[in-house]
N, C-alpha and C positions, 0 to 999 in steps of 0.2 A: 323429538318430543314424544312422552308416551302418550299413546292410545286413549280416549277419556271412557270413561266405564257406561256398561247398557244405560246405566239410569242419568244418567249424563245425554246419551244420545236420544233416547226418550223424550228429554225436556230440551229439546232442540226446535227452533224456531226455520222455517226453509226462507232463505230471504230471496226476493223476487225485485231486484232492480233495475231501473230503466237506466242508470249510470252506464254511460260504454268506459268499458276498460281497452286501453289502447295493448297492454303485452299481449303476447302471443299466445301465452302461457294459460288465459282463462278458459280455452276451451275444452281444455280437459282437468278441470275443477269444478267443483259446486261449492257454495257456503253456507254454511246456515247460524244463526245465532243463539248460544246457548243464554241460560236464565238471566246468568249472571252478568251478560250484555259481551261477552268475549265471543268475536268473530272467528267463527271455526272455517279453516276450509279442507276440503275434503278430494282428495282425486281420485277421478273415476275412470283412469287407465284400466283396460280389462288385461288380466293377467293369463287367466285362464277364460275359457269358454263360459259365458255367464256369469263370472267371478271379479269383482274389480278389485282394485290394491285397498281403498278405503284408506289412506294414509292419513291422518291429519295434524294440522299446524292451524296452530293460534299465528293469525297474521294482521296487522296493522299498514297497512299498503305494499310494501317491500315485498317483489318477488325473488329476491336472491335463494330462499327454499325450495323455493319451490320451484326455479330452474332445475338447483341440485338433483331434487327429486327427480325430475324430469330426466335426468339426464340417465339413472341408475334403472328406467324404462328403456333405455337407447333410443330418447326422444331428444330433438333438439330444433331451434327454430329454423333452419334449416331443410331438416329430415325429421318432418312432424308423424312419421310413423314408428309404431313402437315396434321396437323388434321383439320376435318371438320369444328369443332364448335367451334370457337373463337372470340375474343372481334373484332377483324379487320372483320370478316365476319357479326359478325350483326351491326357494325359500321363503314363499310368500308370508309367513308367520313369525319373521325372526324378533325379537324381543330386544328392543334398543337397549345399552349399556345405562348404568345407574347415573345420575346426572356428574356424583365424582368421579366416576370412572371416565365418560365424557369430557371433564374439564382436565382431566391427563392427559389421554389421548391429544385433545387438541393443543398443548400444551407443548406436547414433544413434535406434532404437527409444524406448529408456527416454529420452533427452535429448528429445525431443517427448513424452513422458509429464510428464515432471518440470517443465519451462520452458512448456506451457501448461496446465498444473493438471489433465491431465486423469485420470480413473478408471481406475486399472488393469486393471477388469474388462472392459475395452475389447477387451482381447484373450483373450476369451473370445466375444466377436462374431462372430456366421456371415459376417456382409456383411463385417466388418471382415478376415478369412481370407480369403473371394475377391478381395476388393480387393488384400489384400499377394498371393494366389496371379498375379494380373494381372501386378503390378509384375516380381515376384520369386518363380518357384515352387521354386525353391530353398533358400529362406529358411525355415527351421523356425523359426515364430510362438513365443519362449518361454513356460511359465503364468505363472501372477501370483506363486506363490513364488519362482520363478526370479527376477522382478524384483524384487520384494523383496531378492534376495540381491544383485541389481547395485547396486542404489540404497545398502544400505548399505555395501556393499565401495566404493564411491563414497566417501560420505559420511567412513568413516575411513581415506582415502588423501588428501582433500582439507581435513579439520581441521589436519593437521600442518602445509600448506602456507597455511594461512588465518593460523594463527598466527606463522607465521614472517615471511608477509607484513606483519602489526600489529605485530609485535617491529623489525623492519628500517624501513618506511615509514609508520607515525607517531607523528608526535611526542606527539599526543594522540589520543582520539578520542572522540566521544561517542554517546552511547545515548539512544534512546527507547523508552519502555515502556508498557505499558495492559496491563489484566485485561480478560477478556471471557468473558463467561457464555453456553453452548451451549446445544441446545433441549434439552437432559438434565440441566440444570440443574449441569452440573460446570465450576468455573472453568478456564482457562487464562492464563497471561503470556507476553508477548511482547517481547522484547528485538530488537532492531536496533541496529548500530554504525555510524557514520560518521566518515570521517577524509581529508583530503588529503595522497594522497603528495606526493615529491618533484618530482614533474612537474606539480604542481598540477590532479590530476585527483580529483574527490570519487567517493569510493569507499564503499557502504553495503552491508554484510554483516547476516544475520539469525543472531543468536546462538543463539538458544533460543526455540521455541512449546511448551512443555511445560503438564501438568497442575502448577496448584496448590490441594492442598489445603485445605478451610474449616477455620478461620475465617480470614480475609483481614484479619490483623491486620499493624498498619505493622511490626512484630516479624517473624512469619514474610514478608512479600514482602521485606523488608531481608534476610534470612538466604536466601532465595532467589537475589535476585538478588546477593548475594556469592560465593555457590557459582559464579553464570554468571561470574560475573566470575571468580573461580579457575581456572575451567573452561579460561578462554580465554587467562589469564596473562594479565590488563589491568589488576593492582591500581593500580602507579604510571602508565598512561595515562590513564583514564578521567578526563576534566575536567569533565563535566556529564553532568543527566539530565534529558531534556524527558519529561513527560508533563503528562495534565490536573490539574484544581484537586479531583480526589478526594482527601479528607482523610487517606483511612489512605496514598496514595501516599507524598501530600505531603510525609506524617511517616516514610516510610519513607526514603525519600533525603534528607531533612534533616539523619535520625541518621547518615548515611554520613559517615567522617571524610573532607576534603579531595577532597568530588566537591559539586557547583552543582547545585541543582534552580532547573529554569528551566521552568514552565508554560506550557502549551500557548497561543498566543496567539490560534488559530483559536478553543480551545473560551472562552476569555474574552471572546473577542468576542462570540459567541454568547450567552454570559451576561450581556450590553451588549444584544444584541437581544430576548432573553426578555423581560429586565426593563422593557426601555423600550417592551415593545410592548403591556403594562400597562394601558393608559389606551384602547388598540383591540380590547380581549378583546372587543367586541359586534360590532363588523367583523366580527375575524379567526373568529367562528364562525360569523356569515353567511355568508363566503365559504368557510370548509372547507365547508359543510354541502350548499352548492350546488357544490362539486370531489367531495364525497360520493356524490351525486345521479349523476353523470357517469363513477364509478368502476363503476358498477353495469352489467354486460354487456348487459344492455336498452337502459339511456340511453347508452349509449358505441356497439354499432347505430345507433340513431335518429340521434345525433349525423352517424354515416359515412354516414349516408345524405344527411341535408341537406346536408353537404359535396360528395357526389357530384352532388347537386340545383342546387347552385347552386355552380358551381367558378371563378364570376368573382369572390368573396368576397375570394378571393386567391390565390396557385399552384398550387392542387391543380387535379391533375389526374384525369378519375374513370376513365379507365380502369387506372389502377393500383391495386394492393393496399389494405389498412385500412395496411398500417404506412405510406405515405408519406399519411396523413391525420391530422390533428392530435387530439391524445386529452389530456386532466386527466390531471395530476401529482397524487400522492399526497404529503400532507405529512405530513411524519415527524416527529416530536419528536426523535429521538438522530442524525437525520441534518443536517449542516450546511447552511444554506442552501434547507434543504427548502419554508421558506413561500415566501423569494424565486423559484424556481424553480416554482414550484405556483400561483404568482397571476402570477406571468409567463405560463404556458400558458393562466388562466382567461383573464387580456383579448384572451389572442389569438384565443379560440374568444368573443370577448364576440358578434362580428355574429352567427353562425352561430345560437346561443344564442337570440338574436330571432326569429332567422327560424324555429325547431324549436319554439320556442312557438306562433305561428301554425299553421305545418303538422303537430302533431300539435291544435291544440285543433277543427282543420277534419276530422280522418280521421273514417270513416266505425266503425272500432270503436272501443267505448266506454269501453274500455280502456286505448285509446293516448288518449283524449278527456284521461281521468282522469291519465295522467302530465302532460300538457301543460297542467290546470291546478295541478298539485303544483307543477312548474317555473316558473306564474305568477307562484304563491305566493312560494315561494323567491328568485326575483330580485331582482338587488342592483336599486338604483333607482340615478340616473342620480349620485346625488350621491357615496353610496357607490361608486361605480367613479371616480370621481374621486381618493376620499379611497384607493382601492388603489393608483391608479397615482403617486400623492404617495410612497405607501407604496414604492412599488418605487423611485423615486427616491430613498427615503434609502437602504433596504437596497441596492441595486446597488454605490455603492464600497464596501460591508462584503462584500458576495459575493466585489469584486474581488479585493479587500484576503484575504480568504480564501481565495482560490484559489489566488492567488500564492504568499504563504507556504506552503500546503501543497504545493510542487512539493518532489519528490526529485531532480531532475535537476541543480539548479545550488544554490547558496548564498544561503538565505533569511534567516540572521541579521541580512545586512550592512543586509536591505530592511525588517528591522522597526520601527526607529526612527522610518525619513524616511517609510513606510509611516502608524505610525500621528500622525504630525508632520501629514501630509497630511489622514489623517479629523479630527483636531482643529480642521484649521481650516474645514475644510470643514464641520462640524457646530455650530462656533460659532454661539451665537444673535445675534439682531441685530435690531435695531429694523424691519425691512424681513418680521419674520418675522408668520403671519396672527395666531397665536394668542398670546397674550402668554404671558411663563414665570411669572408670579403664579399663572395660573390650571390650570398642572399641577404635582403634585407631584415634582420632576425632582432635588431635592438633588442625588442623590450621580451622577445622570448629566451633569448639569451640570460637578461638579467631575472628571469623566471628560475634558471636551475641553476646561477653563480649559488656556491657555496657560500659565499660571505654575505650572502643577502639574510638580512635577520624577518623574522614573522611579524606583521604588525597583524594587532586586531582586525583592521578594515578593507574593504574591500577598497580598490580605484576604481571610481569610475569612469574617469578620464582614458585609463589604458587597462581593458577589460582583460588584456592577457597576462597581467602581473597576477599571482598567486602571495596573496599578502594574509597569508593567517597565523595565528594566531592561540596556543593553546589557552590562555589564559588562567593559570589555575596555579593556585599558592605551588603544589608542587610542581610543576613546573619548572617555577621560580626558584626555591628551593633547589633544583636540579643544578641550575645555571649558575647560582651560589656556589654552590658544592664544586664546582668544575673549575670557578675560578679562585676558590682556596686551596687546591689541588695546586694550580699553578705556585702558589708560594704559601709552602707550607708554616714557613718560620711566621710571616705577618699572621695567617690563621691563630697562630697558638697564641705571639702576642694578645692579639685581638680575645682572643678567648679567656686568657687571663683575664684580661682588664673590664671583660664583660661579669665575671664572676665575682672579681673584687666588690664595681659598683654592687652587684645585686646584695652580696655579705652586707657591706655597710652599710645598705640601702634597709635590711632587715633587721641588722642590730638597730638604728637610729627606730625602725618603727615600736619594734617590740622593747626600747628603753622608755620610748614617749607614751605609748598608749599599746593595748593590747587589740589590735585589726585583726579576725580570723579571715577575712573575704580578701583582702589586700597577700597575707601571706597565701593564702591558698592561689592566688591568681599570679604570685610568682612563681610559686611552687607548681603551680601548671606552665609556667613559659618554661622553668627547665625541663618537666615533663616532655614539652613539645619536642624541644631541640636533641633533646636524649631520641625521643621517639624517632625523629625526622633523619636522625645521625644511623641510628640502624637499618632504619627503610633504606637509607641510600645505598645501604653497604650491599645489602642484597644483591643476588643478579638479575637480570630481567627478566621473564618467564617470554615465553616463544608464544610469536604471533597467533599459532591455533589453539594456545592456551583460553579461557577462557576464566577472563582478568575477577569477573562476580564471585567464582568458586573458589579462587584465590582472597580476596577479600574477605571470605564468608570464612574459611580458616583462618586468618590470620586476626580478623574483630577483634581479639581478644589480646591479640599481644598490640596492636597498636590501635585503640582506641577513637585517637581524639583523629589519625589519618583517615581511618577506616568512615565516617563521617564524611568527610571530605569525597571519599571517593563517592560514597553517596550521592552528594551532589553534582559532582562534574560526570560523571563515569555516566549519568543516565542523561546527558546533552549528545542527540546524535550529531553524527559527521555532517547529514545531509537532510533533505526534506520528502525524501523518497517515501515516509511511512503517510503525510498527509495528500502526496500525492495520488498513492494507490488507493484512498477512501476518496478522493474525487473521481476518479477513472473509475468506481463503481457504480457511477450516477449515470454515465454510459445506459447502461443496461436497463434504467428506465425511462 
């Protein structure tokens, strides 16, 4: 706030109250009251010898100012002495920024608060004040209620234009959703929308991370998320809802009239790797138990040291830090992909692992003796690291496969299919395989990669390892069409005459009875369609790292009433990975 002028301070009142102020902070302020009844307070940190800061703020109880200030003395309630050497003492005179210059600054402030997650109490940081006194000692640091007031005066300037924007630019859009329980035990949901404008750019908005109430019945999260959906005027948009295969979800978007629940295909796969990794539970708790062993800050030293020891193993180098040295992964159970990634870091720490059995069962204390025979113990043997890295070769194309689909940046629906078309056959059994399939029990993961299994929409709940999806999408349909006219070409062409005849006579009998323009024209678009739909297919398919939006976005114009369509389906992701990772940022507060 600027400075108020001599004749301002002049008609100042010195106010003398028996109030006890509980902060910390009033004994190094005075207040006085100007004409106009505005409570001035003033600090009387000495800066120089004889010389005080005189800073003043209009204050109304709130000392979040006047902490700030405080803190740009190198005072704080803690260490209530001022330090000598600071930006106000070799600049005791500097001249605050214009109040719009002010509301930019803090403006671009909050947008690096908000855009990398960070704590708003950030600017209640001493370092963090000298740092901006550096840059910018003109810049009065706002408190955290201030940001809070930006952040929402934001927030409802930018809903009316979020919606205007999903009203105007698309045609559909859809949602992913998840519940996620905090470490205080209170649920939250999170909604996410995606949709391709007009320019064929996919665009994913976060609707809602609000608390929801227990009990998390498919009733209240259905009444929930219809409110968001209210909320945001997407009743007739909303074409689908991805989330996982939790049953109270499931049932909750099911009862939704005229919206698609489409299950997460990441967490299904998952439930394809759970199941089938079944028959390895005496492996797979050998090998946590010795990534167990390695998590522990003693054996994870010892580790960085044999590394350091011996750095022609592989690229380490030892004059560099513990993080450019290799360390165990922790395997997670609710994280995707967590055993592949966790027994991929075991084999690569497998040499080192050798050689830290040796040189700890050789040391000299009896202690480090005693770990180096626990990790004797423990050691996979030559045949079980074998049977790991088998293991890592199935799961690696499901890692793939999963990583893929959960990308937010481009359009994963289109890659779910020929995605899981690809592990089907890639996991098919075959005479060439070591172990025969008599002698594990695999039913229902078997009928998981039979090629003659068709996609249904839904998921089983019954047998969690069936992979039952679903592309659902005119072309699709049209694809499957096309494939079995292909088989007999002669019925095709039949067929095709007899469909041209009716439509001929269908439009001589209209335009003899009465002249319909809406009627012909909405023929004259069904042959549009099928001429359209006849050259789409003819096409070849563009390669997986293609990316399908840029393709679309050329081709709008030669096909139309398709390019629409891709609109719609092309912006339903594969998975629910995007409202995921807006929950996992609630973490952090």
């Amino acid at each position: 706030m600027k400075n108020s002028s001599d004749n301002e301070a002049k008609a100042e009142i010195i106010i003398n109250t028996s109030e006890k102020k509980n902060s910390w902070v009033w004994p190094f302020y005075r207040q006085v009251q100007a004409l106009n009844g505005d409570i001035i307070t003033i600090c009387e940190v000495e800066i120089d010898t004889g010389v005080k800061c005189n800073k003043r703020y209009k204050t109304k109880g709130s000392t979040g100012n006047l902490i700030n200030h405080l803190l740009k003395h190198g005072i704080t309630k803690d260490n209530p002495q001022p330090q000598k050497i600071t930006k106000i003492t070799s600049k005791p005179s500097v001249i605050p920024h214009e109040e719009k210059k002010q509301q930019e600054l803090r403006q671009h402030l909050v947008n690096w608060l908000v855009c990398d997650s960070r704590p708003l109490s950030i600017v209640q940081n001493e370092f963090f004040h000298r740092f901006v006194d550096e840059l910018d000692p003109r810049f009065n640091i706002p408190d955290v209620k201030l940001i809070k007031q930006i952040i929402h005066k934001a927030y409802n300037y930018a809903v009316p234009l979020l919606k205007e924007d999903l009203k105007n630019n698309a045609i559909k859009v859809s949602l992913t959703m998840d519940l996620w329980t905090s470490h205080n035990r209170k649920g939250y949901i999170g909604i996410t929308c995606s949709y391709i404008d007009e320019n064929f750019k996919l665009n994913e908005i976060t609707l809602s991370i609000q608390y929801i109430a227990y009990p998390h019945t498919a009733t209240h999260i259905r009444e929930t998320v219809n409110s968001i959906i209210d909320y945001w005027e997407l009743n007739e948009k909303v074409q689908s809802i991805v989330t996982d295969n939790a049953a109270n979800i499931k049932k909750a978007v099911s009862g939704m009239a005229n919206i698609d629940w489409q299950g997460c295909s990441s967490h299904t796969l998952q439930l394809v790797v759970g199941k089938s990794m079944k028959p390895c539970r005496a492996l797979i708790a050998r090998a946590k138990r010795l990534i167990q062993f390695f998590l522990q800050p003693k054996h994870s030293e010892q580790l960085e040291e044999v590394q350091k020891l011996y750095p022609n193993k592989s690229s380490v180098d030892p004059s560099q830090t513990s993080d450019y040295l290799i360390h165990c992964i922790s395997d997670c159970i609710t994280r995707w992909n967590s055993s592949y990634l966790a027994w991929t870091r075991l084999v690569q720490i497998k040499p080192y692992i050798s050689l830290m059995i040796n040189h700890l069962l050789l040391h000299n204390d009896s202690n480090i003796r005693k770990d180096g025979k626990q990790l004797r113990d423990i050691m996979l043997t030559e045949s079980e690291w074998d049977l790991i890295i088998e293991l890592l070769q199935v799961l690696g194309p499901i890692e793939e496969a999963t990583t893929c689909l959960g990308g937010s940046k481009y359009t994963t629906h289109s890659l779910l299919y020929r995605l899981i078309e690809s592990l089907k056959k890639r996991f098919k059994p075959n005479k060439n395989d070591r172990i025969s399939n008599d002698k594990l029990d695999f039913n229902t993961e078997d009928d998981v990669f039979d090629e003659d299994n068709d996609f249904e929409f839904e998921f089983n709940n019954d047998e969690n390892t069936q992979i039952q999806i679903n592309i659902n999408t005119p072309l699709y349909e049209l694809y499957e069409e096309r494939k079995a006219f292909a088989e007999n070409e002669k019925n095709e062409n039949e067929k095709q005459t007899q469909t041209n005849n009716i439509i001929d006579k269908c439009s001589n009998t209209i335009i003899n009875l009465l002249y319909v323009p809406s009627l012909i024209k909405s023929l004259d678009k069904e042959e549009a369609i099928q001429n359209e739909v006849n050259e789409y297919l003819d096409l070849p398919q563009i390669g997986l790292n293609n990316n399908s939006l840029v393709w679309w976005e050329l081709h709008s114009t030669k096909f139309p009433i398709l390019s629409e369509l891709s609109r719609i389906y092309l912006a339903i992701p594969a998975t629910s990975t995007p409202v995921s990772d807006c929950l996992a940022m609630l973490v952090i507060y």
